[in-house]
Each structure stands twice: as C-alpha cells, then as structure tokens.
N, C-alpha and C positions, 0 to 999 in steps of 0.2 A: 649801400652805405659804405664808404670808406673809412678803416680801421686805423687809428695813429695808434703806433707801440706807442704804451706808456713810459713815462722818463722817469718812474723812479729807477734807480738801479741803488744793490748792495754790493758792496765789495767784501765779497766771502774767499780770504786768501788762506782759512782754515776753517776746520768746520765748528758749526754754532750748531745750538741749541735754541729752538722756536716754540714756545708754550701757543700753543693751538689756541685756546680758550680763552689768550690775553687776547693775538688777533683777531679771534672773531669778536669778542666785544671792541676793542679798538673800532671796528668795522662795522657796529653795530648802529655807529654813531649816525649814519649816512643814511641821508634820508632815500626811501626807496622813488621814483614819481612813476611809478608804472599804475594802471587802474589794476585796484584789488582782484576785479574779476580775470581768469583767466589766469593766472600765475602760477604757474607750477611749479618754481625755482625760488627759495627764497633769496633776493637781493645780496644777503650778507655770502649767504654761503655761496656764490658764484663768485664774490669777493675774492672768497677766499680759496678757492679753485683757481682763479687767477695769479695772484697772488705766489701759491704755491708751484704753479706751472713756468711762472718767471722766473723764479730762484734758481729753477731746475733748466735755466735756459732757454724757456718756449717763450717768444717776443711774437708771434702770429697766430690767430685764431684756431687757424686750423690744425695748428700744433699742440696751443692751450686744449683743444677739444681733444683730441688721441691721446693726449699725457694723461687727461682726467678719466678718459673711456678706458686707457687700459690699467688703472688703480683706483675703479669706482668703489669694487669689495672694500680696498682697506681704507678708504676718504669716507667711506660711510660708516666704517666702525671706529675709526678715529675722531672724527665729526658728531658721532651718536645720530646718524641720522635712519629714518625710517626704512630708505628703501635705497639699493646702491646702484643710482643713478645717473647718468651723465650730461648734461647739456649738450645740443649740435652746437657745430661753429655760430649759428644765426643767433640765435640765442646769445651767445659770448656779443656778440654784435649790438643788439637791440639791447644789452643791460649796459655794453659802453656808450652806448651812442643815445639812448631815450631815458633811463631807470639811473643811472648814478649820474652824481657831480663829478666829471674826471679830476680837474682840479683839487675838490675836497679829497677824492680819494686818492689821489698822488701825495698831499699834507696828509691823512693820517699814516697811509705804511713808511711815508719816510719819518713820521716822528716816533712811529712803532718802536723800527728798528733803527733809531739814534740813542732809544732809549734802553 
C-alpha cells in the first residue's frame, strides 16, 4: 500500500501548548472500520501517535514508527495507557489506508488546532 503524507500542517513559529486529552477526544470522533477481532491498537490512539510525530516533523511511516518506538515509556504514561507499546510502520499503514477516514481526520486536527 502506498502512504500519502497527510496535508494537515501547523505553523508552530513559537512554542504551544497541546492538552492531550482535548485531542484525543477530538479524535475520538472517527469512526474506527477495522473488524473488532484482531485489534491490538486502539484507532484513536494511533491518531494520536501520529499526530504527535508530525508536529515533531516525521511526514513518513517509518519515521512516525521510530519517533513513537523510541518514547513509547512516556506516550504510555502521558496517554494513561496499559502497556508502552509501539505500532510497526504496517500498522501506521493499514490504520491510514483501511480504519480511518483521512479526509475526516485531516478536518478534525485542522479544526483542533485552529481552535
């Protein structure tokens, strides 16, 4: 499967301040279409892994995937999440390309952060 960078961009010329917790409900919004069985990853929070890895510059898979594997510890204690774990690239892949609407989720992080 071929990966299109996503086209939201922010223009960060000084630093912000991002409530975690607004994004992931933002993001919550998104309907997942992946079959229940089988999921290891929940939809939002790969979102939001995302997300977080473009702000930080990573526009390709394989980059989003190492930005996250090497700050899984603090995305899991930031996140409140069970276990501090990382998606592969394929992964990042199959949630753009089969499980989210890119469209819808390009409108919600660009209405996120306009607001």
């Amino acid at each position: 499967m071929k990966y299109t960078p996503l086209s939201f961009d922010v223009n960060l010329r000084e630093g912000f301040v991002c409530d975690l917790n607004s994004l992931y409900a933002a993001l919550t919004r998104l309907k997942d279409r992946r079959d229940a069985r089988g999921i290891r990853y929940h939809l939002v929070t790969v979102l939001v892994f995302i997300v977080l890895a473009k702000l930080c510059g990573e526009d390709h898979l394989r980059g989003i995937a190492q930005w996250v594997s090497l700050r899984k510890e603090m995305l899991a204690e930031v996140l409140k999440l069970a276990k501090p774990r990382a998606p592969h690239a394929t992964t990042y892949s199959r949630i753009l390309n089969e499980a989210a609407d890119i469209g819808q989720f390009e409108q919600v992080v660009a209405r996120f952060f306009k607001g």
